[in-house]
Structure formats: C-alpha cells, structure tokens
N, C-alpha and C positions, 0 to 999 in steps of 0.2 A: 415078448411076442411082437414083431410087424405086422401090422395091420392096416391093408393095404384096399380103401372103399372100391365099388367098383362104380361106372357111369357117373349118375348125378348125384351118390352119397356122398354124404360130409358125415365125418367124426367130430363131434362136438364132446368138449369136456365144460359141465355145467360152472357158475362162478355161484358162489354163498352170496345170500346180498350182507351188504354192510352197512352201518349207519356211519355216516359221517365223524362221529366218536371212535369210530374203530369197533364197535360191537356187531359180536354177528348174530343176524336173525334167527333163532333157531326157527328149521322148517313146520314145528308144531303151533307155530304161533296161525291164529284164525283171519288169514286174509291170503286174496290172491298171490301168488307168487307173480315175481318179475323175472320170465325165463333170461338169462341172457348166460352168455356161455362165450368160449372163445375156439375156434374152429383149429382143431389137431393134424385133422389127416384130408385130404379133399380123391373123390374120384375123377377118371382124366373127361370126365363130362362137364365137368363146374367151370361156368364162368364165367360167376359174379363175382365169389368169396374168394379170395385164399387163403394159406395154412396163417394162422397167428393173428387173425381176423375178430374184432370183437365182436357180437351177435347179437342181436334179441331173435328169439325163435320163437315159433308157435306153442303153445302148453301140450296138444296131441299130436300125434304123428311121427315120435320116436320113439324107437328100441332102446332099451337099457341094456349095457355090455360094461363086466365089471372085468379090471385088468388090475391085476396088483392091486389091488385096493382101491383105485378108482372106477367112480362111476361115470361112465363115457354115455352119451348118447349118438345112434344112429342116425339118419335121418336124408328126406330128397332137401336141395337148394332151395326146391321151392315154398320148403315150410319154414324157412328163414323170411324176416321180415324186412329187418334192417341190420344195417352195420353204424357202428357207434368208434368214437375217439375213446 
C-alpha cells in the first residue's frame, strides 16, 4: 500500500528503545517511554524533517496506522521536537 501524507503530516515508524547491550525494553516495563521514531513518508507541507529523519516526537498527538505489520504513526511536523544523529 502507498501512503502518500497530505500538508504538514509526517509518517513516522516508531524505533524499540535499546540498551546499550543490545537488549530491548520491552514496552511493559514501568517508566516513561522515549518517543523517537524515524520519519517514512513527509506531506508536501513539511519543511523541517525529511524522509529518513531520525526523531523525538511528542507522546500525544498521533494516530496509529498499522500496515503489514507495522506500527506507523501519523502526526502534524509540529509535534515533532527534535531531530537527532
């Protein structure tokens, strides 16, 4: 399926955090999550992020869209906070 945002959506596909060992958090563990994610698809509005962009995004203010088994999030540019190496 192409999935093609419209204005100032971004597609963001979330990233697992990891520990430095290589182990991954699972999400039931009792502490804030650290959104970050890296940007799939951008609408022709965006223009801070581009496609392949690594993220931290807000915790509220995106849709969940499952595609093949992934879990993508929706979302405007402006609930992205920063970009990261």
């Amino acid at each position: 399926m192409n999935i093609y945002p419209l204005q100032d959506t971004v597609l963001i596909e979330p990233l697992k955090e990891e520990l430095s060992s290589g182990l991954i958090i699972p999400e039931a563990v009792d502490r804030e999550p650290i959104n970050k994610g890296v940007v799939r698809k951008i609408g022709k509005d965006v223009t801070i992020v581009s496609e392949g962009d690594k993220v931290i995004y807000k915790p509220y203010g995106f849709n969940e869209l499952k595609i093949e088994e992934i879990t993508f999030l929706f979302g405007r540019e402006e609930d992205i906070i920063a970009t990261y190496d």
